[in-house]
N, C-alpha and C positions, 0 to 999 in steps of 0.2 A: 765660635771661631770667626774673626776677621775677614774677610774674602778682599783683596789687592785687587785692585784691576790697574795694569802697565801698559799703556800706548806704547807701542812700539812703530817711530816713524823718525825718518831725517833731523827731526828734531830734537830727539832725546838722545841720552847716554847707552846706544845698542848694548855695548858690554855691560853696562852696571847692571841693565833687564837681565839679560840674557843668565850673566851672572847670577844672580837672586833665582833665577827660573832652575838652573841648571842644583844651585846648593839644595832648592830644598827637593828637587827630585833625586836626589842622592842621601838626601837624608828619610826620603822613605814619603814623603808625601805625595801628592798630587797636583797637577799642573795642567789649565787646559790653554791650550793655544790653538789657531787659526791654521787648515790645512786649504788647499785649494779647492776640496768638497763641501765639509761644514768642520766647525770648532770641535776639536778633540779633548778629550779629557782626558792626560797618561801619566803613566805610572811605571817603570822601570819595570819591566818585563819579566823579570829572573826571581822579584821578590814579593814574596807569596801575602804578605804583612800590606805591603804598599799598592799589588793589585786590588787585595779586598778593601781598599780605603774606595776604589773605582766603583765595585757594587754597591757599598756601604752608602757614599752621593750620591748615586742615581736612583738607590732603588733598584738597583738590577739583578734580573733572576739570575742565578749563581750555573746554571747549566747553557748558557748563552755564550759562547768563547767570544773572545777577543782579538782585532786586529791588531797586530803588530807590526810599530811604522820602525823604519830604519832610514839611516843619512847617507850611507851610500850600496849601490848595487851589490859589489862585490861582498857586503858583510853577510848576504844572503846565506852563504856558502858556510858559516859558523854554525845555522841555525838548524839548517835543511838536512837527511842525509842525501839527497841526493834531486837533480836538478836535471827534465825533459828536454830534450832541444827546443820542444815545443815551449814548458816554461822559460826557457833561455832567450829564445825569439823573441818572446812576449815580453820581459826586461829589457830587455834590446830597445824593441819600439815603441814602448809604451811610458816606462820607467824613466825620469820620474815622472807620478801621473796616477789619473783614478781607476788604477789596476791592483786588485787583493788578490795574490796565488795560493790557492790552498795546496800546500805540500806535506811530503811526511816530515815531521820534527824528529831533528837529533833525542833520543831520550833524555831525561834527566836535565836539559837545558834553562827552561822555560818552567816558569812557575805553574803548579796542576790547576791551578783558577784561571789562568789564561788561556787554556786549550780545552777546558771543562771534561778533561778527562780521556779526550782524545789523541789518537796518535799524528792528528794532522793539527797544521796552524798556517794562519792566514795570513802573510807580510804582502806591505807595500812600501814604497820608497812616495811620499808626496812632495807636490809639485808647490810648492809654497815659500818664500824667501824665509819665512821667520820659522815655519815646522823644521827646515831643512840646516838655517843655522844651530837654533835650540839641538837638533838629534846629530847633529857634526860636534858641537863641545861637549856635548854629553859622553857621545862613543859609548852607546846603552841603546838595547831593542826596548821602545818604549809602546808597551800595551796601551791603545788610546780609543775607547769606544766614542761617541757621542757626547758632549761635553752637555746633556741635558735632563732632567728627570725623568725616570727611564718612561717609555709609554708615547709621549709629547715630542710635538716638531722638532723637530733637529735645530740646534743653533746656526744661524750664518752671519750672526755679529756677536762681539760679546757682550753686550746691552742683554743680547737673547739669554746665554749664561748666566750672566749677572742675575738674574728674576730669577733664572731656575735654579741656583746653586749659591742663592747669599746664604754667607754664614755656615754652607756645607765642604767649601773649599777654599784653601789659603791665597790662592792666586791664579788670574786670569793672564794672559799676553792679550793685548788688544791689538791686532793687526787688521783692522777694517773689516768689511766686511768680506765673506768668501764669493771667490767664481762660481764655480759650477754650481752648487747649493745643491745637490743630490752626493748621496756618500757614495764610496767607489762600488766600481764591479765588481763581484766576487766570481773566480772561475775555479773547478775544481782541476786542477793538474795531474790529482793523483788515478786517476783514471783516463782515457782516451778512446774515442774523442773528448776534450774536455767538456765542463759542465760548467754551464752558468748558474749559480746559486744565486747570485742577487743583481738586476740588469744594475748600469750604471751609466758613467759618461762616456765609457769606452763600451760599444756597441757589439752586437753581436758580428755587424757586418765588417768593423774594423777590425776584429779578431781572426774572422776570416778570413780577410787579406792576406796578414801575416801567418797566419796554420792551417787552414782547410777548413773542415768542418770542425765544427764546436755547438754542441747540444743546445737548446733551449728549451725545458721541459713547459709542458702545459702550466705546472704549480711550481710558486717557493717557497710552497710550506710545508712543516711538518707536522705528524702529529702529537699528541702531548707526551705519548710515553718514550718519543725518539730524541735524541741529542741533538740537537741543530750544528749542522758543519759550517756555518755563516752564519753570524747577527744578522736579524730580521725577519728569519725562518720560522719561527715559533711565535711569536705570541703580536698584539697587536701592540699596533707603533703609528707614530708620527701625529698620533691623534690631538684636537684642540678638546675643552671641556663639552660641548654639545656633539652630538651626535654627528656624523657625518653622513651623507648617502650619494651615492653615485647615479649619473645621470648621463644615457649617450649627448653629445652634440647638437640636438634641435629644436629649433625655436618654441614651436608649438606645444612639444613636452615640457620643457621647461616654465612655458608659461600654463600649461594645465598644473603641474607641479605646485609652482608657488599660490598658485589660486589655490588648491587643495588643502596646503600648510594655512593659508590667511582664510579659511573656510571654520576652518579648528581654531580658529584665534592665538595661531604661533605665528612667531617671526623669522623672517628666514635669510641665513647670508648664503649668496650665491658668488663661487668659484666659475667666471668660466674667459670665452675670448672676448676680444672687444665689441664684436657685436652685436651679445645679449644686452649690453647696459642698459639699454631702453627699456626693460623691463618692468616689474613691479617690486622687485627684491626688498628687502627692507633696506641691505646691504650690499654693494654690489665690489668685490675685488677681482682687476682685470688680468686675467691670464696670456693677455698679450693676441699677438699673432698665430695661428693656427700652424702657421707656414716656419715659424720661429720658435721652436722648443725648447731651445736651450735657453731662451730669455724665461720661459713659464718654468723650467726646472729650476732658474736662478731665485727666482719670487715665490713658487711655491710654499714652501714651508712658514718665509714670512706671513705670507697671506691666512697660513691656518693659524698662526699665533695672535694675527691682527685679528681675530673672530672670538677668539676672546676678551677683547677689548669691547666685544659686542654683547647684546642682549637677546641673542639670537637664539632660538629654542632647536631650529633644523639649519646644519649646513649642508647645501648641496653644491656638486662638485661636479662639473663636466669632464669627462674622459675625453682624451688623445686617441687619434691613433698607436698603433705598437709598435710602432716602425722607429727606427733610428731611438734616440733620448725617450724616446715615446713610451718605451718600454718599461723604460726606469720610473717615468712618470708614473704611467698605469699603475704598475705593482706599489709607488709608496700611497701612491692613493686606496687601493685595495685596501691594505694595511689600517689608513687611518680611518675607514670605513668600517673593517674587521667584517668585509664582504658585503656588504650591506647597500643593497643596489636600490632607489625608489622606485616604487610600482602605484601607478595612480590608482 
């Protein structure tokens, strides 16, 4: 198969893309385009043929449901049978935006691969010029996981796509690179107070503002024999090929660290803020400001892709605080870690 990749920018023919994008997600294939989190990969929500082309790319494990983005609020109301004040609120202030509501699904709606079986499904409305044109002419719930081999960093350009899905998919939208670079919140609705399944850009504390309390469990994960009620809950993700391991924030740890790894005769790329650079790392990529998260949430995932570009045997990875973005951070780190904390 061919993979297209479309710049979509002031200088080309918007409708001819858009076009092309729109025909062949109607004729059953697959489309990933640029949301304000990271690059999606979607598929016409309703059609059971067209979602499993989504796992079939990725590689994705078939009990793992799917986000489904929509073009405007009010379409909610087709999908859902029924809608909280507290989720109402939350479309209100949030929508469009890196907000996923998990609600009960209409029956019979929604193709059974998109909800994995489940009586709930996860919609959001994103915040994105070209997600939001694409899903306005379409007038289609478009199921869009992660536009990358399932396991591996999330894309946030589609350079990043393009590597992970040549030749697996007929066509990219290239719309620059993403904002935010962490995928959305995931909150569960269907219970109250709600439940945060997966932190994201929109924070526990912002939720709170707008509804009261809103849960945030110790774990988001599950175990292997339970259905996951949000992408990300089950198995590990965001990972580069070497190993990853987590490391608090301090100097003198991390320089016992890398002395340990260069003691063994490995090489080691090091994740953290701008102040370790002076280290001995093999590799050193900068997480920014400590005080600025949302810049380290935006470079994240590039940074674990650029570690592959390396020869690096151990990556280590400084953690955030859990506060605000921080949270979101943590957990995708966790993730590509798959728990895995260094201990000298």
């Amino acid at each position: 198969m061919k993979t297209t990749r479309l710049i979509v920018d002031n200088n080309v023919n918007k409708i001819e893309v858009y076009t092309q994008a729109v025909e062949k997600l109607k004729m059953g294939e697959v489309v990933a385009f640029p949301t304000e989190t990271v690059y999606g990969l979607g598929a016409i929500a309703t059609n059971e043929q067209a979602v499993a082309k989504i796992f079939e790319a990725k590689g994705r494990p078939s009990d793992n449901p799917l986000i489904v983005h929509v073009g405007e609020a009010h379409h909610v109301l087709k999908y859902v049978s029924e809608i909280s004040k507290k989720a109402d609120d939350c479309i209100e202030a949030f929508w469009p935006g890196p907000l996923t509501l998990i609600l009960h699904a209409k029956p019979n709606v929604f193709a059974p691969n998109v909800t994995a079986g489940l009586s709930t499904v996860g919609l959001r409305m994103p915040d994105h010029p070209v997600a939001l044109e694409l899903l306005k002419l379409l007038a289609e719930p478009v199921a869009a996981p992660s536009a990358n081999r399932s396991g591996k960093p999330s894309p946030t350009t589609a350079l990043h796509v393009e590597n992970d899905l040549q030749g697996r998919i007929p066509l990219i939208l290239d719309g620059g690179a993403t904002g935010i670079g962490l995928e959305s919140t995931v909150v569960d609705f269907t219970v109250d107070p709600p439940v945060i399944l997966r932190p994201g850009g929109v924070t526990a504390q912002m939720l709170r503002t707008v509804i009261g309390e809103v849960i945030e469990p110790d774990t988001t994960t599950v175990d292997d024999a339970t259905v996951p009620r949000a992408p990300g809950m089950k198995y590990a993700h965001y990972a580069p090929d070497a190993p990853v391991f987590l490391i608090q924030p301090d100097l003198d740890a991390v320089d016992r660290a890398i002395q340990s790894i260069h003691t063994q005769n490995q090489k080691v790329a090091l994740l953290a803020p701008d102040e370790f650079k002076h280290n001995e790392a093999d590799w050193f990529f900068s997480l920014g400001n400590q005080q600025n998260l949302e810049s380290t949430a935006q470079h994240l995932y590039a940074h674990l892709r650029e570690c592959d570009d390396t020869t690096a045997d151990i990556i280590l990875v400084t953690v955030p605080l859990k506060t605000g973005v921080g949270a979101a951070i943590f957990n995708r780190l966790e993730k590509a870690a798959d728990g895995n904390w260094w201990h000298s």
